[in-house]
C-alpha positions as CSV (number, residue, x, y, z in Angstrom):
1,X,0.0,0.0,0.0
2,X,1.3,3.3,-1.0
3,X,1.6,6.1,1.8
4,X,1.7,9.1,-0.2
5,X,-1.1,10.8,-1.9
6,X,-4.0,8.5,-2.8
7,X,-3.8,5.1,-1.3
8,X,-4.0,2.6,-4.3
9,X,-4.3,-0.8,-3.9
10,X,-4.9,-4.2,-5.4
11,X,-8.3,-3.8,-3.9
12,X,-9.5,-0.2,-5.4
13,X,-12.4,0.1,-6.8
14,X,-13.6,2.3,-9.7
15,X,-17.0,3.4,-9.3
16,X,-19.2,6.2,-10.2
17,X,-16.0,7.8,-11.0
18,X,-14.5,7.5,-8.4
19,X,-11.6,5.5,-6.8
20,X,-12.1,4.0,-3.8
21,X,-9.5,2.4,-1.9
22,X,-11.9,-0.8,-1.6
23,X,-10.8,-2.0,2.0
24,X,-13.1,-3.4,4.4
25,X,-13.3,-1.8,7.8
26,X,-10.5,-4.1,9.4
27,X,-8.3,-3.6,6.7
28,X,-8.9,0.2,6.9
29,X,-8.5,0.6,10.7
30,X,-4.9,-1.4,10.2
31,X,-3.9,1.1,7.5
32,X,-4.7,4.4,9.2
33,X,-2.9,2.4,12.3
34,X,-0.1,2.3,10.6
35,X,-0.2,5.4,8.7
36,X,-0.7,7.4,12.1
37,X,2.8,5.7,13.4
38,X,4.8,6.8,11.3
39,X,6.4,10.4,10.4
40,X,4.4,10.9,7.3
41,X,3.0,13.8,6.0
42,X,-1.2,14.9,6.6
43,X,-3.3,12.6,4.8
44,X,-7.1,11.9,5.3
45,X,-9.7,9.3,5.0
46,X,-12.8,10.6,3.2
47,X,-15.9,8.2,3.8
48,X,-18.3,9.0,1.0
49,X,-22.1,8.0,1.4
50,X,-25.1,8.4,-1.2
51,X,-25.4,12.0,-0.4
52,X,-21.4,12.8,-0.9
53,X,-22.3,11.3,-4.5
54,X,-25.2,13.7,-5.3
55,X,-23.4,16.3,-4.0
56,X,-20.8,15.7,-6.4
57,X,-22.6,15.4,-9.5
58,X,-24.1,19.0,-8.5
59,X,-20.7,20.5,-7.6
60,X,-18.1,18.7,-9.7
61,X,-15.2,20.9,-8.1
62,X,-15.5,18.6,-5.0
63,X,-13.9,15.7,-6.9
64,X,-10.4,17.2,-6.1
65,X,-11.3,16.6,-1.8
66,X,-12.0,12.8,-2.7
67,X,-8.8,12.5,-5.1
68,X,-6.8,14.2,-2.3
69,X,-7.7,11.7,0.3
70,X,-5.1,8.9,1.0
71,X,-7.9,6.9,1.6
72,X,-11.8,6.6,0.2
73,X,-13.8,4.5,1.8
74,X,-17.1,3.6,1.1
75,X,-19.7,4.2,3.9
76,X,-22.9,2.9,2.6
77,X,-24.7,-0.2,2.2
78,X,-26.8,1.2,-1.2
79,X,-23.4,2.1,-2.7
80,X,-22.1,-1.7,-2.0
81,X,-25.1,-3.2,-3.3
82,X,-25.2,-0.9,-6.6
83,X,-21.8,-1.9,-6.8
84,X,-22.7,-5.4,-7.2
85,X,-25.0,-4.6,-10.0
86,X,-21.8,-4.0,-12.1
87,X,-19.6,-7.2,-10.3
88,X,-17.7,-4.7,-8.1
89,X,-16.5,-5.6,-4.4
90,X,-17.2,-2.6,-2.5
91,X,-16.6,-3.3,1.1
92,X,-18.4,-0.9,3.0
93,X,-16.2,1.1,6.1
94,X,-18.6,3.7,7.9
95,X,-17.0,6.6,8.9
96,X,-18.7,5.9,12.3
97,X,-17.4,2.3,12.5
98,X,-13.8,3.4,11.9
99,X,-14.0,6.2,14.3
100,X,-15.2,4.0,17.3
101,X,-12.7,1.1,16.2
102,X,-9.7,3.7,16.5
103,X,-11.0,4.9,19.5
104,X,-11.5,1.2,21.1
105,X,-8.6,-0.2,20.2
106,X,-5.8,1.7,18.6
107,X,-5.7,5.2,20.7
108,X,-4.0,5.5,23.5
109,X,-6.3,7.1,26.1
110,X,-3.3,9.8,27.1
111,X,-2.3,11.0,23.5
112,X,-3.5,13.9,22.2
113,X,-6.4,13.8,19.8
114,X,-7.8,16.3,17.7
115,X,-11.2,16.7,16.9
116,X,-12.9,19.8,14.9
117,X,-16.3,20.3,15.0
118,X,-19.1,19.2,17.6
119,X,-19.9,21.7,20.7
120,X,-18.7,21.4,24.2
121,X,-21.3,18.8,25.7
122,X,-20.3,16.3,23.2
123,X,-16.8,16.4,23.2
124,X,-17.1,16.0,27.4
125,X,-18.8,12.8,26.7
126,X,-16.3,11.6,24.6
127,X,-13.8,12.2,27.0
128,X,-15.7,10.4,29.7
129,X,-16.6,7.5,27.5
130,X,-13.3,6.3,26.5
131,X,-11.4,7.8,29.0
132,X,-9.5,10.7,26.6
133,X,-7.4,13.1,28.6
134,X,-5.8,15.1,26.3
135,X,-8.3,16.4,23.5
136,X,-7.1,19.1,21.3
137,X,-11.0,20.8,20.2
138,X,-11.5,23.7,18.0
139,X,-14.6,24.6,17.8
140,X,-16.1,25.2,14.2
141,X,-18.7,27.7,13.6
142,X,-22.2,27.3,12.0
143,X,-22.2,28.2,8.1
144,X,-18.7,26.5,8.0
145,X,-18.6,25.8,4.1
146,X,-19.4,29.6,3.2
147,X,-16.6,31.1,5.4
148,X,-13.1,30.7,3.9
149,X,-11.1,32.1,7.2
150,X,-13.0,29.8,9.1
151,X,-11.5,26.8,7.2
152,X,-8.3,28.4,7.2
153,X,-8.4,28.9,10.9
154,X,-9.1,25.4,11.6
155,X,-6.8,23.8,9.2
156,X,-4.5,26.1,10.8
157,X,-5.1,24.7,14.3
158,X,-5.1,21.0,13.3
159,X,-1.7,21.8,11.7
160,X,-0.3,23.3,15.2
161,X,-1.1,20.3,17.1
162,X,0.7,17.1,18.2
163,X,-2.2,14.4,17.2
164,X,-1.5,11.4,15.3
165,X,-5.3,11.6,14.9
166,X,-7.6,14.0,13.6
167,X,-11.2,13.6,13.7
168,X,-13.3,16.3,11.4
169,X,-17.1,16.2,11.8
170,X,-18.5,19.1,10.3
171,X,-20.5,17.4,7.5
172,X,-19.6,17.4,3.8
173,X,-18.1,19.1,2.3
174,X,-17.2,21.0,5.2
175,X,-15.2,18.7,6.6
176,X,-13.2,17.6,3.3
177,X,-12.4,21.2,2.6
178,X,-10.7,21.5,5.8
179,X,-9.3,18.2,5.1
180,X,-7.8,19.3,1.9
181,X,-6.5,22.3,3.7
182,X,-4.5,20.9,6.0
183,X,-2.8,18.9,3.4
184,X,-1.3,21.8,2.5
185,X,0.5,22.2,6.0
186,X,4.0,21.7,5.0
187,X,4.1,20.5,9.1
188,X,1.3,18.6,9.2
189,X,1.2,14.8,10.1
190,X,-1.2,12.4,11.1
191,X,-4.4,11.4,9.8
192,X,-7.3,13.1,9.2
193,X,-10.5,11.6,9.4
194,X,-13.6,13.0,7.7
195,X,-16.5,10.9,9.5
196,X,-19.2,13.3,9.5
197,X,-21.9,12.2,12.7
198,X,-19.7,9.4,14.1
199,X,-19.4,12.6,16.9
200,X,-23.0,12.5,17.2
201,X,-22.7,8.8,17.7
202,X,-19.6,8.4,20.1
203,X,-20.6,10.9,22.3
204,X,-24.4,9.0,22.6
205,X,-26.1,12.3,21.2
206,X,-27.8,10.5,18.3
207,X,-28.7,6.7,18.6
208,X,-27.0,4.1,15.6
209,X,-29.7,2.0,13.7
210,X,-29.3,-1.8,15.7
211,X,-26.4,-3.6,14.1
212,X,-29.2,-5.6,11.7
213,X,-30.7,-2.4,10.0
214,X,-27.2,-1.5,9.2
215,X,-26.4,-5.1,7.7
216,X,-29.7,-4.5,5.7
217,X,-28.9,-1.1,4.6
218,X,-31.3,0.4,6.5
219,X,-29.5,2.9,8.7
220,X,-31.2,5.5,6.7
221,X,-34.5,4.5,7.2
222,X,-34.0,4.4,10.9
223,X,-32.2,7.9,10.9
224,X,-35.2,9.1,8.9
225,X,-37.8,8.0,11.9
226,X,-35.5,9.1,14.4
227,X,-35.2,13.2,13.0
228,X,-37.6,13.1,10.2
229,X,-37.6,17.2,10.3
230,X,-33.9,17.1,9.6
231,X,-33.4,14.4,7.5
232,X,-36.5,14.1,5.3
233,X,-35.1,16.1,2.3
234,X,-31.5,14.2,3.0
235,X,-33.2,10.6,2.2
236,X,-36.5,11.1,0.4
237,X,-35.9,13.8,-1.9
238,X,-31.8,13.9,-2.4
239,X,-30.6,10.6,-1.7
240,X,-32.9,9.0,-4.0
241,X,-31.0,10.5,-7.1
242,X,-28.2,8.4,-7.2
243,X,-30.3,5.9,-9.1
244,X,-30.2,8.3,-11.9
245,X,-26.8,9.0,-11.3
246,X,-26.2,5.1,-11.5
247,X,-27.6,4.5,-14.4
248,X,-26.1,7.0,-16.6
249,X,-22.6,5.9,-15.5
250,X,-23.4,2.2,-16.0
251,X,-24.6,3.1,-19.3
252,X,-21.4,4.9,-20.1
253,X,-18.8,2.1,-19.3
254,X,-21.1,-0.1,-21.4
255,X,-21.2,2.1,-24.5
């Protein structure tokens, strides 16, 4: 496995046009171990999900934040199982499941860990829950993707700190942008991970779908019933486009 720039693999996957690294969620926890050991330079771990995917096709600029990151991992079940459609493996790694398998087994309770986004509350619980004594926070302010400085200033702090992990949970493509950012940090090192609500999650704010909705790929439809004021548009009106989106690529590698 390469450690600079994009992570390519035997396993990568090409699909919708993009390049994912095509590791499962063991295999990606072992990397970004491994990666976060070492004096490397930044990189980050961008987890896209259906709605990263329609908000590509509506902004294509983003493609440059997923060809940045080291490593793309895919983090939904309707993605793997369109995949399949076309006889592609696509292992699915949520950003959530990553997060919490870092945090359970590979960080050290003492080290310093990084996390941008998230408000005070959530980051306490954190803390308590896993025991984290030295958390580096910077907190991001609302209407992050409009306000340039704001990026700036928290690439910027990421940059100054001492973490061999960064987590970035400001939504997408908040968080990427930041992501891509830091990359620029001449002084930067670790790993950045972009894992959108896995704060929501790890802290107990939001409740995850049981383990067998999210084996059905389902975690939508429970997400959906648990904030339907918030997430209604997400999964009923946006999300369902990437059938379309489908579609016309499939029809393109076939012509």
């Amino acid at each position: 496995m390469a450690f600079d720039g994009i992570a390519q693999t035997s396993r990568s996957v090409e699909f919708l046009d993009l390049q994912f690294s095509g590791l499962d969620l063991d295999a990606a926890v072992d990397a970004v171990a491994v990666r976060a050991s070492l004096d490397l330079p930044f990189a980050y771990v961008a987890t896209p999900n259906v709605d990263h995917i329609v908000g590509l096709a509506n902004e294509p600029a983003r493609r440059a934040l997923y060809d940045r990151a080291w490593l793309l991992l895919n983090d939904s079940r309707i993605l793997e199982k369109l995949a399949k459609r076309v006889d592609r493996a696509l292992p699915v790694a949520t950003g959530a499941d990553l997060a919490e398998s870092l945090l359970d087994s590979v960080i050290d309770r003492h080290e310093p860990v990084t996390i941008i986004g998230g408000d005070r509350d959530q980051i306490e619980a954190l803390k308590d829950r896993y025991g984290l004594t030295d958390v580096r926070w910077h907190k991001a302010p609302m209407g992050l993707r409009n306000k340039p400085e704001a990026i700036v200033a928290a690439a910027g702090f990421a940059a100054q700190q001492p973490s061999r992990f960064t987590f970035i949970c400001v939504g997408a493509p908040q968080q990427e942008l930041i992501a891509y950012a830091l990359s620029q940090h001449p002084d930067a090192r670790g790993v950045g991970l972009c894992v959108g609500a896995a704060l929501d999650f790890l802290s107990g704010r939001a409740k995850r779908a049981p383990a067998w909705m999210r084996r059905a790929g389902l975690e939508w439809l429970h997400r959906l019933v648990s904030e339907p004021a918030r997430m209604w548009k997400r999964y009923l009106v946006t999300g369902p486009k990437v059938f379309s989106l489908f579609a016309a690529w499939r029809a393109s590698i076939a012509a």
